[in-house]
C-alpha positions as a Markdown table, in Angstrom:
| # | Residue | x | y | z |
|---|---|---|---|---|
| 1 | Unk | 0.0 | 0.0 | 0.0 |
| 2 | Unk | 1.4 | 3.0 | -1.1 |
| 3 | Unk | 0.3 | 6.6 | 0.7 |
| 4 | Unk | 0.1 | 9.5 | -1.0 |
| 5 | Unk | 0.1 | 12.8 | 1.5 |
| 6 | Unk | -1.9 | 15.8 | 0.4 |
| 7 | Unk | -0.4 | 18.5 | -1.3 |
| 8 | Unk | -2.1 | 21.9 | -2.9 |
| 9 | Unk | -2.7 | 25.2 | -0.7 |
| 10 | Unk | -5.8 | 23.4 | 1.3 |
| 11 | Unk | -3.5 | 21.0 | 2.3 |
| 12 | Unk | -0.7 | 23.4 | 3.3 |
| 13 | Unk | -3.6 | 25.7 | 4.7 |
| 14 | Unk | -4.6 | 22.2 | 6.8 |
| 15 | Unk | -0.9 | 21.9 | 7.8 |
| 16 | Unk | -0.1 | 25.9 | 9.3 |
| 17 | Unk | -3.3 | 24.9 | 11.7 |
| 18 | Unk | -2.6 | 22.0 | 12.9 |
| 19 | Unk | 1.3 | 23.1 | 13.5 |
| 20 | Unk | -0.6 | 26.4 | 15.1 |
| 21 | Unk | -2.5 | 24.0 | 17.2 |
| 22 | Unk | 0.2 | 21.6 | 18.4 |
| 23 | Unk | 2.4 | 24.8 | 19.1 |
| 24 | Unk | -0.3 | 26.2 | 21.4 |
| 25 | Unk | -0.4 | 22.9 | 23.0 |
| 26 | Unk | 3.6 | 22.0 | 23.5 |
| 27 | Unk | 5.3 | 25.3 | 23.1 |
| 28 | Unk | 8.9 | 25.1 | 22.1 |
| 29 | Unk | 10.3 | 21.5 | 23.4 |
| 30 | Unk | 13.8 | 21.1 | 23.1 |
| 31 | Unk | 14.2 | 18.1 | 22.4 |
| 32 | Unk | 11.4 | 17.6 | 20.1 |
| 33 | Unk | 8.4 | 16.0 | 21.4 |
| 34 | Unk | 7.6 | 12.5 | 21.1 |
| 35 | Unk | 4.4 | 11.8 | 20.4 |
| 36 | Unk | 2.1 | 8.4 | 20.4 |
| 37 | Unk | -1.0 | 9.0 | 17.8 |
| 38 | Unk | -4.0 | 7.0 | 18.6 |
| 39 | Unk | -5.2 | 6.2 | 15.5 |
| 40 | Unk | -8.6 | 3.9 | 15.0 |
| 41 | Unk | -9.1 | 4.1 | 11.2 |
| 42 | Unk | -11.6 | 6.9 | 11.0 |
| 43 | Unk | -11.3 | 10.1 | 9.1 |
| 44 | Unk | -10.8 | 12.2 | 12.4 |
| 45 | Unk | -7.8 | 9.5 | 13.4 |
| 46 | Unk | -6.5 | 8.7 | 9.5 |
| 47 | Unk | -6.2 | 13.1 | 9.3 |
| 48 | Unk | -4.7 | 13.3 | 12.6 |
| 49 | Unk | -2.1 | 11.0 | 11.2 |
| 50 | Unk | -1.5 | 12.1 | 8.0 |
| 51 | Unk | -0.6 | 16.0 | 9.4 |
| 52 | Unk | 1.1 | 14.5 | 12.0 |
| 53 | Unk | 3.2 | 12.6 | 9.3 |
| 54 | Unk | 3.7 | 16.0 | 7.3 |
| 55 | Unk | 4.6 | 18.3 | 10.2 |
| 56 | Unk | 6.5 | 16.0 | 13.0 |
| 57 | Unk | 8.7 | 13.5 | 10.9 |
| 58 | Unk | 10.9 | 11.2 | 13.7 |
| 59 | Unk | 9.0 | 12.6 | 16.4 |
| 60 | Unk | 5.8 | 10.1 | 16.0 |
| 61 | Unk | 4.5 | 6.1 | 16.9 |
| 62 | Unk | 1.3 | 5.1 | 16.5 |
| 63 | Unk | -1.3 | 2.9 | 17.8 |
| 64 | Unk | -4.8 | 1.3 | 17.4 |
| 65 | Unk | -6.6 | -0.3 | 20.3 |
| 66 | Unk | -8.3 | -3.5 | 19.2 |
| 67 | Unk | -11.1 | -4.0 | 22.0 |
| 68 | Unk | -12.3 | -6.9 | 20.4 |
| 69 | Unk | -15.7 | -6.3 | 20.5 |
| 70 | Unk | -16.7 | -6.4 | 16.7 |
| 71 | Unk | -15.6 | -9.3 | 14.4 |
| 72 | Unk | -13.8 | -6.5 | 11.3 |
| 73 | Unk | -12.3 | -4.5 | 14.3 |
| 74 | Unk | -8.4 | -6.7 | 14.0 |
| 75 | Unk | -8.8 | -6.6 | 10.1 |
| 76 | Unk | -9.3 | -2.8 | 10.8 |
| 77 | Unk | -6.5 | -2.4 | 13.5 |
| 78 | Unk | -4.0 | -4.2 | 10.2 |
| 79 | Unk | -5.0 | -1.7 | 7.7 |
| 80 | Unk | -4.2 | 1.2 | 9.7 |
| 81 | Unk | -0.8 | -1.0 | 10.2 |
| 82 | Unk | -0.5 | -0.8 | 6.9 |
| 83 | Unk | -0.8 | 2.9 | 6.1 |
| 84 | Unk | 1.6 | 3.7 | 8.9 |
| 85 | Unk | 4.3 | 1.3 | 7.1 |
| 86 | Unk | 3.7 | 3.1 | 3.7 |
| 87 | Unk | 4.3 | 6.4 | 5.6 |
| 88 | Unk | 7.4 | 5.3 | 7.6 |
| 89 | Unk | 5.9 | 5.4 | 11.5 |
| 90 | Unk | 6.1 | 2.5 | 13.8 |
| 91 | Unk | 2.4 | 1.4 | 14.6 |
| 92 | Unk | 1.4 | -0.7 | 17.2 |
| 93 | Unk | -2.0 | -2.7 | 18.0 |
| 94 | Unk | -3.2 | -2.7 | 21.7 |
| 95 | Unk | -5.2 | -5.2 | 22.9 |
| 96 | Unk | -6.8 | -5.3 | 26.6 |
| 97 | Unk | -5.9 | -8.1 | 28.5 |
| 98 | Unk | -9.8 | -8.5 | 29.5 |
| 99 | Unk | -12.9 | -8.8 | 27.8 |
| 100 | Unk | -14.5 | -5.9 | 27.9 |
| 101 | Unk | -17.6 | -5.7 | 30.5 |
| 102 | Unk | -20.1 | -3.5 | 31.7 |
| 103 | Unk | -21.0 | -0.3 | 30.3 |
| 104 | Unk | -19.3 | -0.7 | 27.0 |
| 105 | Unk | -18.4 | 2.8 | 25.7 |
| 106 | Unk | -17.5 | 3.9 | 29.2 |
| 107 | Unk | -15.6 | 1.0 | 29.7 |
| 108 | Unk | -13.8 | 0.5 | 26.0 |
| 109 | Unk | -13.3 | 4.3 | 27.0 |
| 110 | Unk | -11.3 | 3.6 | 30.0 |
| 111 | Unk | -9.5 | 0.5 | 28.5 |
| 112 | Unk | -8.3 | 3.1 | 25.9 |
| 113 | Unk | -6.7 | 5.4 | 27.5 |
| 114 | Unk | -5.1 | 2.9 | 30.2 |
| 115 | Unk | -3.3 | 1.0 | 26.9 |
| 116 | Unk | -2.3 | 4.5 | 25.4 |
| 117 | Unk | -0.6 | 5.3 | 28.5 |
| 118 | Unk | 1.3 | 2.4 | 28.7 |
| 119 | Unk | 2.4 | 2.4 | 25.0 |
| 120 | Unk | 3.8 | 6.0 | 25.5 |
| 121 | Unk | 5.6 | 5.2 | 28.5 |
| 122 | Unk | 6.5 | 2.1 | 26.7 |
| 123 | Unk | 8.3 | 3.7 | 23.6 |
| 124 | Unk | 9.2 | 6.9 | 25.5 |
| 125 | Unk | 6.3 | 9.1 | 24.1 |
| 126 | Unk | 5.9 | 12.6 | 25.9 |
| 127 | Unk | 2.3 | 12.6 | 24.6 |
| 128 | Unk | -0.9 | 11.1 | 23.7 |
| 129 | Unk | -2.3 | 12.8 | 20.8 |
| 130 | Unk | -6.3 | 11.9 | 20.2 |
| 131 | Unk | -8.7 | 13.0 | 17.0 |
| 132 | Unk | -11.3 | 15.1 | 18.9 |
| 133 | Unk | -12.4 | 17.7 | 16.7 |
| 134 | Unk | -14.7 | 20.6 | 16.8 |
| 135 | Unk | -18.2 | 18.7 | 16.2 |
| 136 | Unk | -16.8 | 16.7 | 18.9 |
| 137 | Unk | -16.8 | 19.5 | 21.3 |
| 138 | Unk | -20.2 | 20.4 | 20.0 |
| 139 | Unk | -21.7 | 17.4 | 21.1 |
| 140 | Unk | -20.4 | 17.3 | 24.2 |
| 141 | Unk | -21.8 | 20.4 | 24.7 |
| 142 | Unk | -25.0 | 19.6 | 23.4 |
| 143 | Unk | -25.1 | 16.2 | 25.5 |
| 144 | Unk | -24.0 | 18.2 | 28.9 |
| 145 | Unk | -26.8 | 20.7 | 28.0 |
| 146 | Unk | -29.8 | 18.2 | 27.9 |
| 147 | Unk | -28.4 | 16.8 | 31.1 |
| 148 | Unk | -28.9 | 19.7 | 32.9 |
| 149 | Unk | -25.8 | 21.1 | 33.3 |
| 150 | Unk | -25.3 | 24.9 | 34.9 |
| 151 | Unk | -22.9 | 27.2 | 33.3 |
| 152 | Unk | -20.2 | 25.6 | 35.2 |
| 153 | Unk | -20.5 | 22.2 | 33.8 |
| 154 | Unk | -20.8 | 22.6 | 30.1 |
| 155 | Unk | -17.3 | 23.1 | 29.7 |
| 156 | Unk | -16.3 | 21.0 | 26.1 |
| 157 | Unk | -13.6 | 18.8 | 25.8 |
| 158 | Unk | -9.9 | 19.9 | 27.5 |
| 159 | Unk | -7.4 | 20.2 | 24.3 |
| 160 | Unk | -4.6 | 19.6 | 26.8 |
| 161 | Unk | -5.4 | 16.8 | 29.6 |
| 162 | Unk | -2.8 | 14.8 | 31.6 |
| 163 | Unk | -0.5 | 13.4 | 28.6 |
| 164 | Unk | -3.5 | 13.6 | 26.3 |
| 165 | Unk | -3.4 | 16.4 | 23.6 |
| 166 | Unk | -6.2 | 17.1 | 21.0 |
| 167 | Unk | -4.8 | 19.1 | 18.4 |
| 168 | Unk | -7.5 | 18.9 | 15.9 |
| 169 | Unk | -10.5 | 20.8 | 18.0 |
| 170 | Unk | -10.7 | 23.7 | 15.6 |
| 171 | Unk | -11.1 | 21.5 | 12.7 |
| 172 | Unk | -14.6 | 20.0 | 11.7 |
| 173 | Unk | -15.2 | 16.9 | 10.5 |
| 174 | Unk | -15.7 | 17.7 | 7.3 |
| 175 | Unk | -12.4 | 19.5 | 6.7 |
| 176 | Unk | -11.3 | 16.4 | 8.3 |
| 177 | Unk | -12.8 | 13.8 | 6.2 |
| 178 | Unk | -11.5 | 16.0 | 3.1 |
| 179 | Unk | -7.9 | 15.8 | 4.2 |
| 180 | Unk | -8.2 | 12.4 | 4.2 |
| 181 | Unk | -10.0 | 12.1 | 0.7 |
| 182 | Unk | -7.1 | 14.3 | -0.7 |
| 183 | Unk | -4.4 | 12.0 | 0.7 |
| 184 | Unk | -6.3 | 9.2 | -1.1 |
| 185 | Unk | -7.1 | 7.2 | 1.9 |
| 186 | Unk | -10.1 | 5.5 | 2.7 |
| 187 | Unk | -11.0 | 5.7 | 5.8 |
| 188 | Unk | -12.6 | 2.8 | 8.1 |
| 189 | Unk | -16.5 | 3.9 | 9.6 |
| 190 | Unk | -17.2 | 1.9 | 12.6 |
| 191 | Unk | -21.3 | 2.2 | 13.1 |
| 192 | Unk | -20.6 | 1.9 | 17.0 |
């Protein structure tokens, strides 16, 4: 499998924002940040890895949690292999050591981020990067708002949390799902 990144002024346009991002997130590091990507397959995750690729050569790994829950979700977790090998970045595939149990998303949630950790301290990764993205925030906005939330809980999601950074927050998914399409990549669409 051979990846082509995006090129053209959008793309370069695409790049100056995320690098704006990421600079508003890390500062100046001397040395260079490493960073693990956590990258599922979708467009969010597939465009979070192809900027990263562009702007932070050397200085990324990557990983896909398999929670085993749906029967494509290994063949998925391998073609995400794949496109990191075309682009040059070490992937890896996490997989809990436990089924998962109780209340799925919360749990696959927490399962997540546990592995991440691990991988990062594991290949000496300063951060976690993660594909939330602006509709993301929206909805959680939307979801804290029906819950009942007062003005001091409908706070969206953090772009800098622990080790975790979300660099793509001011991109929509839209712009995200076109980065992808102009780096020829198809991405994966989980219906969970």
């Amino acid at each position: 499998m051979q990846i082509g990144l995006p090129k053209g002024e959008a793309a370069d346009a695409d790049l100056q924002r995320f690098q704006a991002a990421l600079s508003k997130l890390l500062g100046k590091t001397d040395p260079p940040a490493k960073i693990l990507l956590a990258v599922s397959g979708g467009p969010d995750s597939l465009a979070l890895l192809i900027l990263a690729a562009r702007t932070l050569p050397g200085q990324i790994e990557a990983a896909t949690v398999d929670h085993r829950l749906r029967p494509e979700s290994r063949a998925e977790a391998d073609y995400v292999a794949a496109i990191c090998a075309s682009l040059g970045i070490t992937h890896h595939i996490l997989t809990p050591a436990q089924p998962i149990t109780g209340s799925m998303q919360a749990a696959a949630r927490e399962t997540r981020y546990a592995l991440l950790t691990e991988c990062a301290r594991q290949q000496g990764c300063d951060w976690i990067a993660t594909a939330h993205h602006a509709d993301d925030q929206l909805e959680t906005l939307l979801m804290r708002l029906a819950r009942g939330s007062g003005v001091n809980g409908l706070s969206g999601v953090r772009a800098r949390q622990g080790m975790v950074i979300r660099p793509l927050l001011e991109f929509t998914k839209s712009e995200l799902e076109a980065i992808c399409a102009n780096a020829e990549i198809e991405p994966v669409f989980d219906p969970s």
